[in-house]
DRENTORKOL-3810 file (N, C-alpha, C; in nm, 4 decimals):
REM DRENTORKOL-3810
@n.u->0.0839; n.v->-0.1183; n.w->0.0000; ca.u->0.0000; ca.v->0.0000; ca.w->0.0000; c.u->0.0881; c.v->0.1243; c.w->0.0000
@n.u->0.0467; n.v->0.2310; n.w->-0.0829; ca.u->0.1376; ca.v->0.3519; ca.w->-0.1169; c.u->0.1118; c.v->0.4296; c.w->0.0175
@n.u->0.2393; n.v->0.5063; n.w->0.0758; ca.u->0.1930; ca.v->0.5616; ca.w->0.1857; c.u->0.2350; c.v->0.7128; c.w->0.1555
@n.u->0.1985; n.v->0.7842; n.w->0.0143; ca.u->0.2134; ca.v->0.9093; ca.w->-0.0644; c.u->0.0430; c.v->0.9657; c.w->0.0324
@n.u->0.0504; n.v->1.0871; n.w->0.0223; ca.u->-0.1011; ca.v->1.1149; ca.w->0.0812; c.u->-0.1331; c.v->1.1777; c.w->-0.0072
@n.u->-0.2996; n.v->1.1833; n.w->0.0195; ca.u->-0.4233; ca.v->1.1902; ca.w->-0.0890; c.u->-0.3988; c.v->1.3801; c.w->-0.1974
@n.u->-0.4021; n.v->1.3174; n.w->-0.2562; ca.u->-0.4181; ca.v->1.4555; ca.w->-0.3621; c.u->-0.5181; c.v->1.5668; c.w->-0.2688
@n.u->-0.4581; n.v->1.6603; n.w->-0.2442; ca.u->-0.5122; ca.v->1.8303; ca.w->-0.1643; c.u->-0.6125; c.v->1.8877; c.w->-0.2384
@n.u->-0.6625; n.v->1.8616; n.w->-0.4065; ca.u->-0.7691; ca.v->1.8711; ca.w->-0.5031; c.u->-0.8960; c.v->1.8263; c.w->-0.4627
@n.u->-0.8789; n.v->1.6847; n.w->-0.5154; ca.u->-0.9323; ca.v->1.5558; ca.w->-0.5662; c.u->-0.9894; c.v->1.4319; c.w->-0.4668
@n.u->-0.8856; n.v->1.4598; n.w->-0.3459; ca.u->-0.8328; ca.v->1.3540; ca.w->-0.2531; c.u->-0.8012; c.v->1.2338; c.w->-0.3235
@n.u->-0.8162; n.v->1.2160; n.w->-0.4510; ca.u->-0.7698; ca.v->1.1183; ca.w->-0.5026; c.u->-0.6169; c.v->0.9761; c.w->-0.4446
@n.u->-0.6002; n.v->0.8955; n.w->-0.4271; ca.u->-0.5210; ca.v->0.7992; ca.w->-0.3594; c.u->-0.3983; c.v->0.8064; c.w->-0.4578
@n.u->-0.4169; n.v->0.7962; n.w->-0.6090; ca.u->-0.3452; ca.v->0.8086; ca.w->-0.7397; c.u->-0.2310; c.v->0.9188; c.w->-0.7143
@n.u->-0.1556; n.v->0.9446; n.w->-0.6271; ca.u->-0.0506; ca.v->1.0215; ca.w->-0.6554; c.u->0.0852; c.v->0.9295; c.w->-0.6729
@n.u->0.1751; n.v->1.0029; n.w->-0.7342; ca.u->0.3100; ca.v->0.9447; ca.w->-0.7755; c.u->0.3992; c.v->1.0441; c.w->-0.7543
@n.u->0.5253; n.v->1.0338; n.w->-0.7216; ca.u->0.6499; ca.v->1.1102; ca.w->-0.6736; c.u->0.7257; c.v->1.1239; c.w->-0.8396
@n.u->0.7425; n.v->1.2632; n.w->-0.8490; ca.u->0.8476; ca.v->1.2662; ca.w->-0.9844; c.u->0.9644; c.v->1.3879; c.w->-0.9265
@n.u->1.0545; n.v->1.3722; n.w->-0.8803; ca.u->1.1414; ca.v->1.4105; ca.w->-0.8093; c.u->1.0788; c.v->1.4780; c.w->-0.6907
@n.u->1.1142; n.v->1.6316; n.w->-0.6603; ca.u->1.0427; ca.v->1.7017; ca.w->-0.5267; c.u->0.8947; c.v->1.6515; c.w->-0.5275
@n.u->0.8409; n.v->1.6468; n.w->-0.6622; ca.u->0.6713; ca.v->1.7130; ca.w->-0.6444; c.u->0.6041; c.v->1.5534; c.w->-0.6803
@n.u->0.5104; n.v->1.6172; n.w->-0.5806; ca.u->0.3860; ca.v->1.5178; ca.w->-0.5919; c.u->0.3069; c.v->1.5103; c.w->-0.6942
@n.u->0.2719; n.v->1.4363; n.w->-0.8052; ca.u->0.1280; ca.v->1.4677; ca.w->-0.8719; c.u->0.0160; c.v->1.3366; c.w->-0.8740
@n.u->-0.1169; n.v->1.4110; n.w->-0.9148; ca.u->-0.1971; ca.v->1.3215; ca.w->-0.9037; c.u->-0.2334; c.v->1.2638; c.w->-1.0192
@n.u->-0.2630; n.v->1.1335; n.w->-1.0413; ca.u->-0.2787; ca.v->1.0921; ca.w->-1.1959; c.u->-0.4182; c.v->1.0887; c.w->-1.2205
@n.u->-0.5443; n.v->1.1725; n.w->-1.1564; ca.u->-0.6566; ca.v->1.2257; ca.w->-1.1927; c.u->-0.6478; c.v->1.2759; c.w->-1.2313
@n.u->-0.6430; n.v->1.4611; n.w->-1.1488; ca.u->-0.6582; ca.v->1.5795; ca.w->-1.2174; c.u->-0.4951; c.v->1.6405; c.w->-1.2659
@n.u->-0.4070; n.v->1.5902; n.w->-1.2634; ca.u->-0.2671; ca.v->1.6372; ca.w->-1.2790; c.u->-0.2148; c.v->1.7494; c.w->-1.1922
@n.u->-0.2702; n.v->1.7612; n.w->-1.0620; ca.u->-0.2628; ca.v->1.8763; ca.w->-0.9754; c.u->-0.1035; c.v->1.7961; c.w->-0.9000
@n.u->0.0175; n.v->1.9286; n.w->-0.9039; ca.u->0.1119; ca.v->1.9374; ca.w->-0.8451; c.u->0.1715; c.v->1.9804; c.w->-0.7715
@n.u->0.1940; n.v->1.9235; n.w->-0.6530; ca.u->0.2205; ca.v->1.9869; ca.w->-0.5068; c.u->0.3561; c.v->1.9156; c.w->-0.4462
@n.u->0.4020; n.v->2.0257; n.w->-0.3735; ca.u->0.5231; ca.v->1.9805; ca.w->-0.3294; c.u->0.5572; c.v->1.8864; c.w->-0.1924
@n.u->0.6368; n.v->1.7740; n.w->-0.2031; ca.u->0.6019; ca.v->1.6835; ca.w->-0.1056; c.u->0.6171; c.v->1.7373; c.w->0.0496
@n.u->0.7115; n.v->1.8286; n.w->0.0591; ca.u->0.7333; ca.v->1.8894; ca.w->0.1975; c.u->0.6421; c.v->2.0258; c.w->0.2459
@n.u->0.5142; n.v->2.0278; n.w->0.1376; ca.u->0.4204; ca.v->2.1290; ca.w->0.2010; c.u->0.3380; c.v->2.0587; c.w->0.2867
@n.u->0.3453; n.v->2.1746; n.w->0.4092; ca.u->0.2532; ca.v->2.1510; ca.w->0.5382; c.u->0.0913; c.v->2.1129; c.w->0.5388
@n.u->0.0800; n.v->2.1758; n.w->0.4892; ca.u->-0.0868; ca.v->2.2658; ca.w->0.4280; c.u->-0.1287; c.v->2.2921; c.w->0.2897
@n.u->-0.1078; n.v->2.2343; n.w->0.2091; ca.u->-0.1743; ca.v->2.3057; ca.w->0.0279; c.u->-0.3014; c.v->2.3273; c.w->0.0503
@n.u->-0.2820; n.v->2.4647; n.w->-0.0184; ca.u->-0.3986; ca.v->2.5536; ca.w->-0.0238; c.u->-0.4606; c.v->2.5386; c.w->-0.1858
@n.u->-0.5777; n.v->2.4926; n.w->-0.2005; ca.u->-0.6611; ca.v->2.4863; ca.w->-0.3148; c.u->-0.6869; c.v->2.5868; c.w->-0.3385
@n.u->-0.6615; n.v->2.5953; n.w->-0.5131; ca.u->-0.6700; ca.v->2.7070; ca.w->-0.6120; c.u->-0.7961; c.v->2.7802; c.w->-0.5585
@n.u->-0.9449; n.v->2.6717; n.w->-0.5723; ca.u->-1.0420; ca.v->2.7829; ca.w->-0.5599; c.u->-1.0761; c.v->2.8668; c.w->-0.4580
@n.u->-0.9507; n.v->2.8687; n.w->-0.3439; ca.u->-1.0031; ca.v->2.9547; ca.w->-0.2729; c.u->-0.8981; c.v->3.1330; c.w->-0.2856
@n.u->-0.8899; n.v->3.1351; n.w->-0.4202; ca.u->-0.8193; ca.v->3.2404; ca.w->-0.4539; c.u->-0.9029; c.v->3.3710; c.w->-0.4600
@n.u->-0.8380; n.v->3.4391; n.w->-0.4348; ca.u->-0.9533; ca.v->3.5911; ca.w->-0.4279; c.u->-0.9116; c.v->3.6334; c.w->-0.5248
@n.u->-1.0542; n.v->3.7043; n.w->-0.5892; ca.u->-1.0591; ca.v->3.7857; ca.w->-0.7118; c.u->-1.0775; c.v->3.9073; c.w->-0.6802
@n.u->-0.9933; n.v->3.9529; n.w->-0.7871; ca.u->-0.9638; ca.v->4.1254; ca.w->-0.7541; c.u->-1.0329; c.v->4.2200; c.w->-0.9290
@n.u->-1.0605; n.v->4.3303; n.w->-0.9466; ca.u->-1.0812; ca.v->4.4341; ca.w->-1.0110; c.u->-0.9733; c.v->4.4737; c.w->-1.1070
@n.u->-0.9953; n.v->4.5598; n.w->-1.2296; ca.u->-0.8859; ca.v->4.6147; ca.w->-1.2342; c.u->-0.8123; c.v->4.7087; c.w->-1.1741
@n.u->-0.8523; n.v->4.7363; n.w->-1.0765; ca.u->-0.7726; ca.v->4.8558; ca.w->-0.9792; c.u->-0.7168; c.v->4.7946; c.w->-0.8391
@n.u->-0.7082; n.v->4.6544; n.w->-0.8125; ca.u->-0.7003; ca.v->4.5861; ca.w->-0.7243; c.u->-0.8054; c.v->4.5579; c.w->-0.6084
@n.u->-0.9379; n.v->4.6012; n.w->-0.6135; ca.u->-1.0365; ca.v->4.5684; ca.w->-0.4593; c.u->-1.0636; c.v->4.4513; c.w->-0.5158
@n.u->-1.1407; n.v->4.3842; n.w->-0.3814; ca.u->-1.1379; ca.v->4.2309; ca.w->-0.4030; c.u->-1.2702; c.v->4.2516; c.w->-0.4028
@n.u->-1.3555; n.v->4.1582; n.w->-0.5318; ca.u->-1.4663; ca.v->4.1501; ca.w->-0.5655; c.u->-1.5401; c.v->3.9912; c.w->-0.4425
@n.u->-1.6292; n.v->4.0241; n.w->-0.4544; ca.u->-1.7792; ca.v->3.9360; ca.w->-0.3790; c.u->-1.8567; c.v->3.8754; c.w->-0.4745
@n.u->-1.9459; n.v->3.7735; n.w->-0.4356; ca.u->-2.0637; ca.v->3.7843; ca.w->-0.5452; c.u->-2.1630; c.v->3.8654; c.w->-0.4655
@n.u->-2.2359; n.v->3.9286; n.w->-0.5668; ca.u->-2.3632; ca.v->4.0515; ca.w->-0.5649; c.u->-2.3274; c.v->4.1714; c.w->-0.5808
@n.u->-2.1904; n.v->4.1940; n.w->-0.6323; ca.u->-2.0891; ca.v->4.2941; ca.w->-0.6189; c.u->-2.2060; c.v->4.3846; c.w->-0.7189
@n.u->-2.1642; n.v->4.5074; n.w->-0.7266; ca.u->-2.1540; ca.v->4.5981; ca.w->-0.8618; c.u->-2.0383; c.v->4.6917; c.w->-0.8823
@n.u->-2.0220; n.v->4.6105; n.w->-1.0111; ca.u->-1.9230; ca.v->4.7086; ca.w->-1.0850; c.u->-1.9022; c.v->4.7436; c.w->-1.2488
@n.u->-1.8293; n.v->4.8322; n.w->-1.2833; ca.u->-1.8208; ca.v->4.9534; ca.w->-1.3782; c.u->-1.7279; c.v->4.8484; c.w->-1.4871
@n.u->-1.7621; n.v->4.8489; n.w->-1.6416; ca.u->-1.6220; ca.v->4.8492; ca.w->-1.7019; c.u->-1.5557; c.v->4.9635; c.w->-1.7627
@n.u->-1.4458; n.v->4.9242; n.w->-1.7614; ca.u->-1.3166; ca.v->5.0408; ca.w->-1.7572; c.u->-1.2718; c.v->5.0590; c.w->-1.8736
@n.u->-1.2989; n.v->4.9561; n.w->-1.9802; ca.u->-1.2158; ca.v->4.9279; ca.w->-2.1473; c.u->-1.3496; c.v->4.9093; c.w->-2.2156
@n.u->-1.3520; n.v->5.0027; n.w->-2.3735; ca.u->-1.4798; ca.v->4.9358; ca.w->-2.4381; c.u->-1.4355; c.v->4.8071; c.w->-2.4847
@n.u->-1.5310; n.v->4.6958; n.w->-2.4642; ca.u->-1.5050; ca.v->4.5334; ca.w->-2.4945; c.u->-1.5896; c.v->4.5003; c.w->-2.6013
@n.u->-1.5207; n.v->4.4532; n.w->-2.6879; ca.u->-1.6054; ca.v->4.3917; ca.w->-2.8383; c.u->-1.6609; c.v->4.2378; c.w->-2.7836
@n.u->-1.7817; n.v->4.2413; n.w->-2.8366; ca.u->-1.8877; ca.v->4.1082; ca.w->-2.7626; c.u->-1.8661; c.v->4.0435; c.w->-2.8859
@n.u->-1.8058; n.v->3.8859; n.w->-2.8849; ca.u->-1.7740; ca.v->3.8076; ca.w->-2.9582; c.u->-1.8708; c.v->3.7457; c.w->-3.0456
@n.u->-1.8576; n.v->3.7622; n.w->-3.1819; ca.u->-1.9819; ca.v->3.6903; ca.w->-3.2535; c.u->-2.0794; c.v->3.7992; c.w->-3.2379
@n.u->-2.0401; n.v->3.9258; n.w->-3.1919; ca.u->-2.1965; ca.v->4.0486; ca.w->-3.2697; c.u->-2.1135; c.v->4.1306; c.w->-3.2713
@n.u->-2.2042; n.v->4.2221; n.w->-3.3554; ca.u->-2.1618; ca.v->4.3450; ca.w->-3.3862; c.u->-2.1252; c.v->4.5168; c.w->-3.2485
@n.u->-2.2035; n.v->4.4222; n.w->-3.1698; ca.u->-2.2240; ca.v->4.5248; ca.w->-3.0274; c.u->-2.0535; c.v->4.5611; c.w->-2.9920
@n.u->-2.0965; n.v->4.6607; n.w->-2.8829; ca.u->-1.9527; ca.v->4.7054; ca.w->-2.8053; c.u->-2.0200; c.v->4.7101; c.w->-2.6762
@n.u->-1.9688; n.v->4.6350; n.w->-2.5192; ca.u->-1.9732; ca.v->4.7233; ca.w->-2.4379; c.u->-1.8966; c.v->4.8661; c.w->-2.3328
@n.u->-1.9895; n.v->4.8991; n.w->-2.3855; ca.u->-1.8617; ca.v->5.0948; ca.w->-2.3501; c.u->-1.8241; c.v->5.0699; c.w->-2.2480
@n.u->-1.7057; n.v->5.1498; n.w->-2.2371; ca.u->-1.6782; ca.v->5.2086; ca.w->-2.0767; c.u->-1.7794; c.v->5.2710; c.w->-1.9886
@n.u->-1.7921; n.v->5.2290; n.w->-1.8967; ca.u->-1.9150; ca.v->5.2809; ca.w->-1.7766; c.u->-2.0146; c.v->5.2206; c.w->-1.7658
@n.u->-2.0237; n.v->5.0970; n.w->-1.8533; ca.u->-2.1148; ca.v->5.0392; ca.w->-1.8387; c.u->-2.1429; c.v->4.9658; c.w->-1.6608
@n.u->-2.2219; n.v->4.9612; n.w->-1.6248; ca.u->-2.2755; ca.v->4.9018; ca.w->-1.4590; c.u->-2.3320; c.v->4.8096; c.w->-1.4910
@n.u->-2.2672; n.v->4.6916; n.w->-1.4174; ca.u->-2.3150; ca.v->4.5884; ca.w->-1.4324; c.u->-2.3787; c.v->4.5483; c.w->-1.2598
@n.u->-2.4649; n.v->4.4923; n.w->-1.2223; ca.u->-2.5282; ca.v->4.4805; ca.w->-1.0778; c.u->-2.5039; c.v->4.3543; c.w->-1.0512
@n.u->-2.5395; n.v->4.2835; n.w->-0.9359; ca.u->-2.5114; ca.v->4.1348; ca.w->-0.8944; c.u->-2.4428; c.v->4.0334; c.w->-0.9779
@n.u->-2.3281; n.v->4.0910; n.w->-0.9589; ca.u->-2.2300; ca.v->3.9683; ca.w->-1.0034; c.u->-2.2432; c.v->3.8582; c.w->-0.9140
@n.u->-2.1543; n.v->3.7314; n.w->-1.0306; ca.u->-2.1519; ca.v->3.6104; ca.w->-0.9886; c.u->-1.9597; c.v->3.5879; c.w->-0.9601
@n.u->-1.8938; n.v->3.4898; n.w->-0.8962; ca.u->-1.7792; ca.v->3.4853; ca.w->-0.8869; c.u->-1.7729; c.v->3.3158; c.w->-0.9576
@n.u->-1.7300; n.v->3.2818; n.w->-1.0654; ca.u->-1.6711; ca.v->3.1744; ca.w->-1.1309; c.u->-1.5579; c.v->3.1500; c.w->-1.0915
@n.u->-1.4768; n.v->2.9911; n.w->-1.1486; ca.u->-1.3722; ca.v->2.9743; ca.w->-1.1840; c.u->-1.3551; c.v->2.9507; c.w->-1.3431
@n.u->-1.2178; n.v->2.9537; n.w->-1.3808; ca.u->-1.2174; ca.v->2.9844; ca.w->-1.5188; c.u->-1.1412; c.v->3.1225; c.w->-1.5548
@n.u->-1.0933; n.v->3.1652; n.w->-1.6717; ca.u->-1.0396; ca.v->3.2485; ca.w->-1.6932; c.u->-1.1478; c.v->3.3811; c.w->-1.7866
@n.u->-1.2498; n.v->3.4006; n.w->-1.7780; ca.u->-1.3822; ca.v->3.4516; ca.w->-1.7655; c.u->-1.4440; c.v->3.4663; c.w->-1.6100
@n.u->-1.3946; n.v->3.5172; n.w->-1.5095; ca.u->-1.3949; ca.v->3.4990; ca.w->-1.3718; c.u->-1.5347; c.v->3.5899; c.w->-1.3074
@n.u->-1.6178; n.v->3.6406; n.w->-1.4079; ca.u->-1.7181; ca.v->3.7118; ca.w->-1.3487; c.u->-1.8357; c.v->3.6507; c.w->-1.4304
@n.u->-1.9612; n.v->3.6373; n.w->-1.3580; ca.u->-2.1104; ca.v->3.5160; ca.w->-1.4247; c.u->-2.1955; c.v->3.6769; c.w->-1.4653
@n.u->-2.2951; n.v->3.7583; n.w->-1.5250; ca.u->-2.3631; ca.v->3.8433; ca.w->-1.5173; c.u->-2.4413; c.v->3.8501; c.w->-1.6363
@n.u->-2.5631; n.v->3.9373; n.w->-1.6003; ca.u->-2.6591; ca.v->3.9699; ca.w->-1.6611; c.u->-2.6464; c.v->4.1426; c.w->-1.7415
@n.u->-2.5824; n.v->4.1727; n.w->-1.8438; ca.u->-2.6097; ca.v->4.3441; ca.w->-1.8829; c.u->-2.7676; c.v->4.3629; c.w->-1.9400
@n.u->-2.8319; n.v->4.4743; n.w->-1.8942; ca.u->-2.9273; ca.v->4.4728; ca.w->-1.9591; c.u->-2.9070; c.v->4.5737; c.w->-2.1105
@n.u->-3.0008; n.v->4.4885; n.w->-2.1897; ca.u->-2.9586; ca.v->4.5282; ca.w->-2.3348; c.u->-2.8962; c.v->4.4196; c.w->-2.4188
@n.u->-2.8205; n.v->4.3518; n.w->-2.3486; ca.u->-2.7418; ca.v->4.2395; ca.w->-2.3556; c.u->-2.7365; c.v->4.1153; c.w->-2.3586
@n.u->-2.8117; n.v->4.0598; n.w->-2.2432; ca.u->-2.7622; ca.v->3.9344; ca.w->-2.1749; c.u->-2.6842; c.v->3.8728; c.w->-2.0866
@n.u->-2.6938; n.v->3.7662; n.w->-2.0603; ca.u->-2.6027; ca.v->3.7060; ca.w->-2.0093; c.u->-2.4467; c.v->3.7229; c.w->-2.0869
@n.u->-2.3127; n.v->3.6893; n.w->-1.9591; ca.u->-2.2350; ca.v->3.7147; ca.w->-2.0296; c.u->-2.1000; c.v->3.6700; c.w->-1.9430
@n.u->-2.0158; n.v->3.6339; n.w->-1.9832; ca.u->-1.8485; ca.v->3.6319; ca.w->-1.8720; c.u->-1.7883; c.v->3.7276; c.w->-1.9283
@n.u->-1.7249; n.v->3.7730; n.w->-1.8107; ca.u->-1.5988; ca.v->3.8805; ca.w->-1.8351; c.u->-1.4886; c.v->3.8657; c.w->-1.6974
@n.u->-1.3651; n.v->3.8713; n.w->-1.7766; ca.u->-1.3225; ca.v->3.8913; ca.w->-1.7105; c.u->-1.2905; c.v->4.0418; c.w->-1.5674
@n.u->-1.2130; n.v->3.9784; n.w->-1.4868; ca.u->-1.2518; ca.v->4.0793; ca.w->-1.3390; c.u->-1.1210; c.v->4.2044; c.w->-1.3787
@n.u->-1.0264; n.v->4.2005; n.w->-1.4816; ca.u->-0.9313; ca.v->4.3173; ca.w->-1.4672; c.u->-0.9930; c.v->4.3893; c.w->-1.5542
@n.u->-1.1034; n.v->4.3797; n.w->-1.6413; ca.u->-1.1523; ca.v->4.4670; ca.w->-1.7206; c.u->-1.2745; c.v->4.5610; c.w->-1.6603
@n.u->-1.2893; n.v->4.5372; n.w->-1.4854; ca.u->-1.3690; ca.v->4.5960; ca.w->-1.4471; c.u->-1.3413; c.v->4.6658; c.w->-1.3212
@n.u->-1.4326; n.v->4.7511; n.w->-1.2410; ca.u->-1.3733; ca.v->4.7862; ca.w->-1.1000; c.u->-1.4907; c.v->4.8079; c.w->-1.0474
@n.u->-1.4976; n.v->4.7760; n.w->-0.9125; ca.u->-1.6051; ca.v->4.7729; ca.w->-0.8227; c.u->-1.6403; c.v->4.9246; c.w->-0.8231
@n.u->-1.7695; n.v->4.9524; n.w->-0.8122; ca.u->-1.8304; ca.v->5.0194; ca.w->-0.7969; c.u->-1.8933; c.v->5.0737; c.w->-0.6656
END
């Protein structure tokens, strides 16, 4: 019986030693064998483009006009967006524009309001 401990992800049992680092042969998550404590990605805080750390139900402003993929639209600068959502993913904000729709955006293209 392997006595490697459980993937800090996944908890998965499937880990294997490839020099220092641990990985898991589920999710391929790599951690180092002499950490105390690994801290999981999703509990990373999301920040604005001006650095405040966003919530969900937040409202906030965008800062850059953004071309909406597949239409002809733009959304301007100043646009207010109300009750955000907080995702993972590199699209890190869930929301509703009205006029719009539903939509992801990322969080440096915006700032709390």
């Amino acid at each position: 019986m392997s006595t490697l401990p459980l993937c800090p992800l996944c908890q998965s049992a499937f880990a294997y030693e490839d020099g220092p680092l641990l990985i898991c042969a589920e999710c391929s998550h790599e951690w180092s064998a002499t950490d105390a404590a690994p801290v999981a990605d999703s509990a990373a805080v999301v920040r604005d483009g001006v650095g405040n750390v966003l919530v969900d139900g937040d409202t906030v402003s965008v800062i850059k006009d953004l071309k909406i993929k597949g239409s002809s639209q733009v959304l301007k600068v100043g646009t207010r967006v109300k009750n955000i959502r907080l995702v993972e993913g590199d699209h890190n904000i869930d929301c509703r524009i009205d006029g719009i729709g539903a939509m992801k955006l990322k969080s440096e293209f915006v700032k709390k309001a």
